[in-house]
C-alpha positions in Angstrom: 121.3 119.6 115.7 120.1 115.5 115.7 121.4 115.1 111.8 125.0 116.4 112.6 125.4 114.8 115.6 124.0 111.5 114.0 126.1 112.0 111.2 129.2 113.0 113.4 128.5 109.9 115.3 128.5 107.4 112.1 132.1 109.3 110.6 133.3 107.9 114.2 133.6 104.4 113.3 134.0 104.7 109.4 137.3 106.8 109.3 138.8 104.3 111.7 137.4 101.1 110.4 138.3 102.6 106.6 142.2 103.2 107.5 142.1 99.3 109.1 140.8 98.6 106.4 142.7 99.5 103.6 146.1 98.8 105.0 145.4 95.3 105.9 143.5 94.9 102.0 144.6 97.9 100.3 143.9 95.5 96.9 140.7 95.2 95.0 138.9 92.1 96.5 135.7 90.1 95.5 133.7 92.2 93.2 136.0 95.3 93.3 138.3 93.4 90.7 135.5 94.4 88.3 134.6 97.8 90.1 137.7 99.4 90.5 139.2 99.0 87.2 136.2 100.1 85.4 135.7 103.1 87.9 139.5 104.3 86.8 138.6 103.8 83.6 136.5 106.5 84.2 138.9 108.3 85.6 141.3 108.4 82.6 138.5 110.0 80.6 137.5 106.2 79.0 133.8 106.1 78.8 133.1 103.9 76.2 135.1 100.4 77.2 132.7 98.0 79.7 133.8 94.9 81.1 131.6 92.2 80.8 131.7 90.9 84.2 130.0 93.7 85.9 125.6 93.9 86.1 125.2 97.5 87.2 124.7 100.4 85.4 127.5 103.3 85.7 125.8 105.4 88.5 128.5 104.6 91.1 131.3 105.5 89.1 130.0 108.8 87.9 129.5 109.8 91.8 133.2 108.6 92.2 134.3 111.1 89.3 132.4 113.3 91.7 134.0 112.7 94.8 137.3 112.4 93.3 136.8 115.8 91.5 136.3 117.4 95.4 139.2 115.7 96.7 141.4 116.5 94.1 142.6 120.3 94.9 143.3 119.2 98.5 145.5 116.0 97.2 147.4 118.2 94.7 148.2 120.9 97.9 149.7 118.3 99.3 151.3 116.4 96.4 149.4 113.1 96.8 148.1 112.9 93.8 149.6 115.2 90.9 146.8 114.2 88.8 143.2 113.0 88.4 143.5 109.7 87.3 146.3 109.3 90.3 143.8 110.3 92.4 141.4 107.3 91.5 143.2 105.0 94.0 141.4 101.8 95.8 141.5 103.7 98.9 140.1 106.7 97.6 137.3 105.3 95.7 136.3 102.8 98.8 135.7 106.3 100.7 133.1 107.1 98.6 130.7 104.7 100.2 132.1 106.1 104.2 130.8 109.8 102.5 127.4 107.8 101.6 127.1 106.3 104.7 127.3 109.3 106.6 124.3 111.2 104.2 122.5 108.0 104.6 122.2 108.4 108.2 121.1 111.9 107.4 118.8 110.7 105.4 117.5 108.6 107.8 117.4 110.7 110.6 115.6 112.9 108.4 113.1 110.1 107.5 111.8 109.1 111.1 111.4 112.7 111.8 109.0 113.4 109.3 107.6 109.8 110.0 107.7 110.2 114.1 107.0 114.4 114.7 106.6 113.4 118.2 109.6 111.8 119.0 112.2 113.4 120.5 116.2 114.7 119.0 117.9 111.9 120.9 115.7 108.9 120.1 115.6 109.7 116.7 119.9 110.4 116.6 119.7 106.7 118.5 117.4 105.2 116.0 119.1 106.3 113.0 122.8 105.6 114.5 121.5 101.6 115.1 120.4 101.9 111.5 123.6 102.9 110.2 124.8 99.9 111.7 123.1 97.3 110.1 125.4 94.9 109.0 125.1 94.7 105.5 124.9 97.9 105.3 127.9 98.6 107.7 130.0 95.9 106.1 129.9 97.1 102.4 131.0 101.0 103.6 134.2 99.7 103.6 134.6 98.0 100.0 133.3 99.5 96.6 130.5 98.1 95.9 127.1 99.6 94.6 124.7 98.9 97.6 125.5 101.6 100.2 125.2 104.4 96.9 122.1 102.5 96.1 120.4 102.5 99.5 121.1 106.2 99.5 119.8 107.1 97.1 116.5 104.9 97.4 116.2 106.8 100.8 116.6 110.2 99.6 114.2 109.5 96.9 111.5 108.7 99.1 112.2 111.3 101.5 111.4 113.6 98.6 108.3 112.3 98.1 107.5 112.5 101.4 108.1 116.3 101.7 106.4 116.2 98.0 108.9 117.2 96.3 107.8 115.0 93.1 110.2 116.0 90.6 113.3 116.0 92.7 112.0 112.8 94.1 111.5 111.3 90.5 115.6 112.8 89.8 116.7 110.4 92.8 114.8 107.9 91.7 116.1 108.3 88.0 119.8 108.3 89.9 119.2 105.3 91.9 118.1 103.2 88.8 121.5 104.0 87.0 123.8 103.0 90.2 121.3 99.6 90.2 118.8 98.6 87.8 116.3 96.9 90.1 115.9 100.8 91.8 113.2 100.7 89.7 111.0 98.3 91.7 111.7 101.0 94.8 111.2 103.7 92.6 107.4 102.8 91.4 106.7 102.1 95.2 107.8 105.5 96.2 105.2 106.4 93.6 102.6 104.7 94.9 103.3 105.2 98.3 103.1 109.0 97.5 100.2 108.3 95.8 98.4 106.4 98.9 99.3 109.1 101.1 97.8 112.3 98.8 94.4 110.2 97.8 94.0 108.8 101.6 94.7 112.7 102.5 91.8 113.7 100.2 89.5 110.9 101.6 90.1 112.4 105.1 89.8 116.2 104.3 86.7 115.4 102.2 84.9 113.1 105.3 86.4 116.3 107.5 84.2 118.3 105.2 80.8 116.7 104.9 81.0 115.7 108.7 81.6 119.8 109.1 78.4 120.4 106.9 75.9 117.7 108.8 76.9 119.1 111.9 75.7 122.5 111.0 72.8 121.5 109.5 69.8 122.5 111.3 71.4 125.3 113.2 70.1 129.0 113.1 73.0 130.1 111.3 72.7 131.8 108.3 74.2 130.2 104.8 77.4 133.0 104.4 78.3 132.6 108.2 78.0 128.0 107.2 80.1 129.2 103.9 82.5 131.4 105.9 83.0 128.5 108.8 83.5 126.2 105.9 86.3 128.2 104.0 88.4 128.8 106.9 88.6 125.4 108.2 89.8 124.6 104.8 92.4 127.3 104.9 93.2 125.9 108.5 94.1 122.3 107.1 95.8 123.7 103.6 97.8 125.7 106.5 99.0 122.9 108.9 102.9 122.2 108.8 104.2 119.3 107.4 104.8 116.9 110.2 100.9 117.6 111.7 99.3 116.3 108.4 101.6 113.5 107.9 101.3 112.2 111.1 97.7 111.2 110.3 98.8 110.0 107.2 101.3 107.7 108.4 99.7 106.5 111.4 96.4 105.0 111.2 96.0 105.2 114.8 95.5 108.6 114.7 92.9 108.8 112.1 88.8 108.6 112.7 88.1 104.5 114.0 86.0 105.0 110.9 89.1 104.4 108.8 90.5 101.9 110.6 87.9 99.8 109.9 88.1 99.9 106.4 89.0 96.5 105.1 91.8 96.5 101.7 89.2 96.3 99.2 87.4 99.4 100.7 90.6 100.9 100.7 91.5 100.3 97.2 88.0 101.7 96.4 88.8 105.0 98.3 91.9 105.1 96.4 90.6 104.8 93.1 87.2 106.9 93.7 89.9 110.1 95.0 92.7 109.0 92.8 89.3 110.0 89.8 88.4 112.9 91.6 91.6 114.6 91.7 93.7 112.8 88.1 94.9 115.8 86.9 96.9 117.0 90.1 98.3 113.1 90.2 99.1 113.3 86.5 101.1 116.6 87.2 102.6 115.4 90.6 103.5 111.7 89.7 104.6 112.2 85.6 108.0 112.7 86.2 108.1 109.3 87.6 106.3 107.6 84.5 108.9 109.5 82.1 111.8 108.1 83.9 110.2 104.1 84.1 109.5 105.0 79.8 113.2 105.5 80.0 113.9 102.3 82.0 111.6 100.3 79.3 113.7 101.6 76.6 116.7 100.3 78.2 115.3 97.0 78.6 114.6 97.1 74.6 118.0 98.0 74.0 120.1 95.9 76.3 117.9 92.7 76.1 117.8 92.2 79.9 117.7 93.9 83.3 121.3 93.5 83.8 124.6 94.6 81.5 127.1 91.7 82.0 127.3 88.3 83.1 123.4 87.6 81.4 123.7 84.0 81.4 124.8 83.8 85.7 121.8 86.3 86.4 119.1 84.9 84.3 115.7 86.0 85.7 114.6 82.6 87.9 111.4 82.3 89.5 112.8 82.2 93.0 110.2 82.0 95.3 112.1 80.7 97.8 114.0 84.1 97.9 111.3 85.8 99.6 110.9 83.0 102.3 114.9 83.9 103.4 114.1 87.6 103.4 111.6 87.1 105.5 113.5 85.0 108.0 116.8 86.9 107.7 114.9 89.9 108.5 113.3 89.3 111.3 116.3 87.7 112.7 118.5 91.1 112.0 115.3 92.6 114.4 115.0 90.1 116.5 114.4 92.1 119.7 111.0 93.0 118.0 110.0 89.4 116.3 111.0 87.1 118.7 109.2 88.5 122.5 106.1 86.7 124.3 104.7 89.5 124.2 105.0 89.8 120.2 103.7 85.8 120.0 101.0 86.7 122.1 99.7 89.7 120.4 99.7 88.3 116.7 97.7 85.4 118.3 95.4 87.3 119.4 95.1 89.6 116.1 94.2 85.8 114.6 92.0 85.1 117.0 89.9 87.9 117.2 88.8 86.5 113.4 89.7 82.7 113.6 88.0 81.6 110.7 89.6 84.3 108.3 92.8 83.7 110.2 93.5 80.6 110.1 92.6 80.4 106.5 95.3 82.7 105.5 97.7 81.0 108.0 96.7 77.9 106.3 97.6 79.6 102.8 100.5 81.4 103.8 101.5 77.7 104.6 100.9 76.0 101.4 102.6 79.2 99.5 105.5 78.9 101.8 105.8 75.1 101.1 105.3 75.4 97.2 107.7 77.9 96.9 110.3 75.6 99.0 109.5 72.4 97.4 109.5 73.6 93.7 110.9 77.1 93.5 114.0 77.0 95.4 117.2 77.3 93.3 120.9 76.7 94.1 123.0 79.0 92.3 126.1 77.5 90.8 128.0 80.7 92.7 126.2 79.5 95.7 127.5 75.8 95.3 131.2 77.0 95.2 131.9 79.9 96.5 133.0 79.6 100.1 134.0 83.2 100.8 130.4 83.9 101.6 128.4 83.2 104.9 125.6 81.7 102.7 127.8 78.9 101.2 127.6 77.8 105.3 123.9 78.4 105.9 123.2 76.5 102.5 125.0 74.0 103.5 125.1 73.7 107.1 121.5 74.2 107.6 119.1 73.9 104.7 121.0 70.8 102.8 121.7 69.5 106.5 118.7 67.4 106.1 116.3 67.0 103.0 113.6 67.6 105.3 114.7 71.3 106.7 113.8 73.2 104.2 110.3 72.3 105.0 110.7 72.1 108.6 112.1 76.1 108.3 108.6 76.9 106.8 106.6 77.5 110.0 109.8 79.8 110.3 109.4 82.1 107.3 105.4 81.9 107.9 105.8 83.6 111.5 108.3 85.6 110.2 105.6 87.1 107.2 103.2 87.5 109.6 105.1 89.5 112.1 105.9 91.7 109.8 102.4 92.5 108.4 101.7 92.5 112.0 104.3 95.6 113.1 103.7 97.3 109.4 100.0 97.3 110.2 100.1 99.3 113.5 101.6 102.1 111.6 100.3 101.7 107.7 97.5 101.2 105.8 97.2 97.8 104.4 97.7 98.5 100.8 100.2 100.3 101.3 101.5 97.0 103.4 100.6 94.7 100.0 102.3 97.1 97.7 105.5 96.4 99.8 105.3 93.0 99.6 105.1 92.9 95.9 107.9 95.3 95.9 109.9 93.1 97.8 108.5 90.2 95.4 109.4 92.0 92.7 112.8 92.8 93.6 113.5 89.4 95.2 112.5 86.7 93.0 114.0 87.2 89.6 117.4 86.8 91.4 118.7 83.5 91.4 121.4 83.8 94.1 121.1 84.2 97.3 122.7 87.2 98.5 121.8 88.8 101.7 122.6 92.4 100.2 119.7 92.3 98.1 117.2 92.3 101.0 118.8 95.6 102.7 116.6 98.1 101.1 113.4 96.3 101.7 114.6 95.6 105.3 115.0 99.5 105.8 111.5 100.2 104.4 110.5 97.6 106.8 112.0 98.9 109.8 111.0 102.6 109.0 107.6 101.9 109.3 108.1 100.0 113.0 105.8 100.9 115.3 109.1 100.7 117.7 109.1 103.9 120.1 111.3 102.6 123.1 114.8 102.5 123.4 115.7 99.3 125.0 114.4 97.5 121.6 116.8 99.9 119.6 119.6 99.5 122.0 119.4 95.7 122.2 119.5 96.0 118.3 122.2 98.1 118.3 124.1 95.4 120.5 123.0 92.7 118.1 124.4 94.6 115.0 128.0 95.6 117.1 128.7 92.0 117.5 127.1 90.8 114.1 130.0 93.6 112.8 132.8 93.0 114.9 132.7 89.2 114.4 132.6 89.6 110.3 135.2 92.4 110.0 137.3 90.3 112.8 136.7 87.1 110.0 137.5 89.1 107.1 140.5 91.1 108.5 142.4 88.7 110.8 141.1 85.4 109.3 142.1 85.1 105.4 142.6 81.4 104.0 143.6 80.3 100.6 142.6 78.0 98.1 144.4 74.8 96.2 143.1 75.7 93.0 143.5 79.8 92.5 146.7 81.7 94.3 146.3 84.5 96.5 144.4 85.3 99.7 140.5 84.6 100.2 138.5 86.2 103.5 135.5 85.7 104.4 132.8 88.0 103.7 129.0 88.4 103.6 
C-alpha cells in the first residue's frame, strides 16, 4: 500500500508542474535542442544519423520509443496524434522522465524497506516522498534530459542486487550504462556491494557455526543429536525471510561487537579469505556483471573515449577539486543532518576517542583537500560563460570572490567528508564506505565541468544508507528541498532574460 501511495503522492506535483511547464516553454531548451531532435529521429525510424553535440549513449531515446509506443493507441482514439512520429512531441517526450520519477520513488520506497524492515509504511512513504523531491532530481523531471532515466535505473539495479537477483540486476545495470556511460562506475559498486554483503554473510553464519560447535563441546550429548542440532540451525538461517538476514547485513549495529571491532584491513581479509572459500558461487552470481563491463571495454576501443560527441569540451581532467564540491554541496542539500551541535559533537568525540589516529587523518584529509584546490581545480570554458546556470554565480560570486576562498572553503569540504564517513559508518561496514568513495571519485573527477547533476546518484547512495530514523530531520529536509524547488522553477518560469549576442529567451536553470 506505501509504494502506491508514495507513488500517487509524487504524480501530485509532476502532472501539474509538467502542464506549467510546457505551456510557458513548450520549446526545446538548453540541452533538449540536441535531445529532442535526435529522440524524433528515432521516432521516424532514423537510427543511424548522430548529432555530434550530444555525450550519452541512446538509452533514453529507446525508452521514449517505449513510452511513446504505450501512448500511441490512446492519442490516435482521440486524434491527437495520427501517427507515430506525430506523437514524438516536446511535451510528450519531457513526460517520460514524470513516468520515471514516479518508478523512482517506487524504487526508493522499495529500497529503504529492504534497508530499514523495521520501520514503519508511513515513515518510509515520507522518506521516499522527500527524496523524490531533491532538487536536481525534481528539477530535470520536467525537461528531457538523461539524469532522472539514469538515476532510475541505477536504483533499480541495485535493488536487484539487494534482493539477489544477479542477472536482472546486471540487465539494469547493462540499461543504465547505455542511457549514461559513467553508469558503469555505479554498476561495478553494485557489484561489489553485493559482493560485501554475501562474503560478510558467510563470515557471520560461519562464526554462528563454530561458536554453535564450542558451546556443545563437552556436553553429554551424543555426536548425531550435536550433528542433528547443527543441521537444523543451518536450515533455520537458509530459512529466514529476506528483510531478517539483511538487517544484519546492513546494519552493523546489529551484528556480534566482535565484528564491530574489526578494523578495514581485517575486513578486507574477511572478504578475501570467504570471497576464496565460496569463488565458484561469486563467479556464478557476479559474471553477468563482468560480461556487460567486457562489453563496456569494447566500447571504449571502438569509440576512443567514454563519451560520443563533443570529445574535445569533455576531455577526461584530473579534477580533484570535483569531489571537494560534492562533498560540500551534499551536505548542504542534508543539512538538517550535517550541520546540528549535536552532529559536531559526536564526530568530535569519534576523533577523540583515538586522538593520535584522528588527528592524523584530519591532518591528511587537510593537505588532500588543499592540493586538490590549489593545483587540481579547473574552470571549464562552459563554466566561464555560461550564465544560465546557478554555478556560473557560485564560481563567481564565491570561490573567485577572493583568491584566498578556495582555501578558506577547505575546512568546509573536510567537515563535510568526515560527516559523511561519520553517518555511512553507523549503518555500513567500512569498505563498503571506501568503495563509495572511490565510486564517487571515479565518477567525479574525470569531469571537468562543474555540474551539480553529476553528484545526484552518489548523493542518493549517500542518503540511503543514513542512519536517519526520525521524522522532524526528513521533514525539515523536505521543507529545505520545497523552497530550494519553488525558488528555481519560480527563476526559470517567471524570470527569463536575454542576451546581446544570441536572440531568443535564456532562463535560469541549475
Amino acid at each position: 500500500m506505501g509504494r502506491i501511495a508514495t507513488g500517487a503522492i509524487v504524480s501530485l506535483w509532476v502532472i501539474p508542474v509538467s502542464v506549467l511547464v510546457n505551456r510557458i516553454v513548450p520549446d526545446p531548451y538548453m540541452d533538449e535542442i540536441f535531445h529532442i531532435p535526435q529522440a524524433q529521429k528515432y521516432c521516424n525510424g532514423d537510427f543511424m544519423s548522430w548529432d555530434p553535440m550530444i555525450t550519452t549513449p541512446p538509452g533514453l531515446y529507446y525508452l521514449s520509443l517505449v513510452h511513446v509506443a504505450a501512448l500511441l493507441p490512446s492519442k490516435y482514439v482521440l486524434q491527437l496524434a495520427p501517427s507515430f512520429p506525430e506523437a514524438c512531441s516536446t511535451a510528450v517526450l519531457r513526460s517520460v522522465n514524470g513516468v520515471l520519477a514516479v518508478l523512482c520513488s517506487i524504487i526508493v520506497y522499495e529500497i529503504i524497506t529492504h534497508l530499514r524492515p523495521a520501520l514503519d509504511d508511513r515513515k518510509v512513504t515520507l522518506f521516499a516522498t522527500v527524496l523524490a523531491l531533491y532538487p536536481l532530481h525534481w528539477f530535470f523531471t520536467f525537461l528531457y534530459y538523461t539524469d532522472v532515466a539514469s538515476l532510475t535505473a541505477v536504483l533499480a539495479m541495485y535493488l536487484a542486487c539487494l534482493k539477489k537477483k544477479y542477472l536482472f540486476s546486471a540487465l539494469l545495470g547493462a540499461m543504465a550504462v547505455v542511457i549514461r556511460q559513467t553508469n558503469i562506475i555505479w554498476m561495478l559498486f553494485v557489484a561489489c556491494s553485493g559482493v560485501i554483503d554475501i562474503t560478510m554473510a558467510h563470515q557471520k553464519d560461519s562464526v554462528e557455526v563454530d561458536d554453535s560447535k564450542a558451546s556443545n563441546k563437552g556436553t553429554n550429548l551424543s555426536a548425531l543429536n550435536t550433528s542433528v542440532n547443527v543441521s537444523s540451525n543451518l536450515k533455520r538461517r537458509k530459512s529466514r525471510g529476506n528483510s531478517k538476514a539483511n538487517q544484519h547485513i546492513f546494519y552493523p549495529s546489529n551484528t556480534s561487537s566482535a565484528s564491530q571491532t574489526l578494523g578495514l584491513l581485517h575486513e578486507i581479509q574477511a572478504i578475501v579469505l570467504s570471497s576464496w572459500r565460496i569463488k565458484w558461487e561469486l563467479l556464478v552470481s557476479f559474471s553477468p556483471f563482468f560480461f556487460v563491463l567486457l562489453a563496456f571495454v569494447a566500447f571504449l576501443l571502438w569509440n576512443g573515449s567514454v563519451v560520443l560527441g563533443a570529445k574535445e569540451a569533455h576531455a577526461v581532467s584530473p579534477h580533484f577539486a570535483q569531489i571537494m564540491y560534492f562533498s560540500i554541496v551534499s551536505a548542504l542539500f542534508a543539512a538538517p543532518l550535517h550541520f546540528t551541535i549535536g552532529h559536531a559533537l559526536d564526530l568530535f568525540q569519534s576523533f577523540w576517542k583515538n586522538r593520535l589516529l584522528g588527528f592524523l587523518l584530519l591532518f591528511l584529509a587537510s593537505i588532500a583537500s588543499l592540493l586538490s584546490v590549489h593545483f587540481f581545480s579547473i574552470a571549464h570554458p562552459y563554466l566561464l560563460a555560461d550564465n544560465r546556470h546557478y554555478t556560473f554565480y557560485l564560481w563567481k560570486k564565491i570561490i573567485k570572490f577572493h583568491w584566498s576562498m578556495k582555501y578558506l572553503l577547505v575546512p568546509f569540504y573536510v567537515y563535510s567528508w568526515l560527516s559523511i564517513f561519520r553517518l555511512l559508518g553507523k549503518t555500513r561496514r567500512r569498505i563498503w564506505t571506501l568503495v563509495y568513495f572511490f565510486a564517487t571519485s571515479a565518477v567525479l573527477i574525470p569531469a571537468p565541468l562543474i555540474e551539480f547533476r553529476y553528484y545526484t546518484i552518489p548523493f542518493y547512495f549517500f542518503i540511503l544508507h543514513s542512519s536517519i530514523n526520525d521524522s522532524q530531520s526528513w521533514l525539515l529536509i523536505g521543507i529545505l528541498y520545497t523552497v530550494l524547488n519553488a525558488f528555481t522553477m519560480t527563476m526559470f518560469l517567471f524570470r527569463p532574460f536575454h542576451w546581446d549576442h544570441e536572440p531568443g529567451v535564456q532562463r535560469f536553470i541549475w
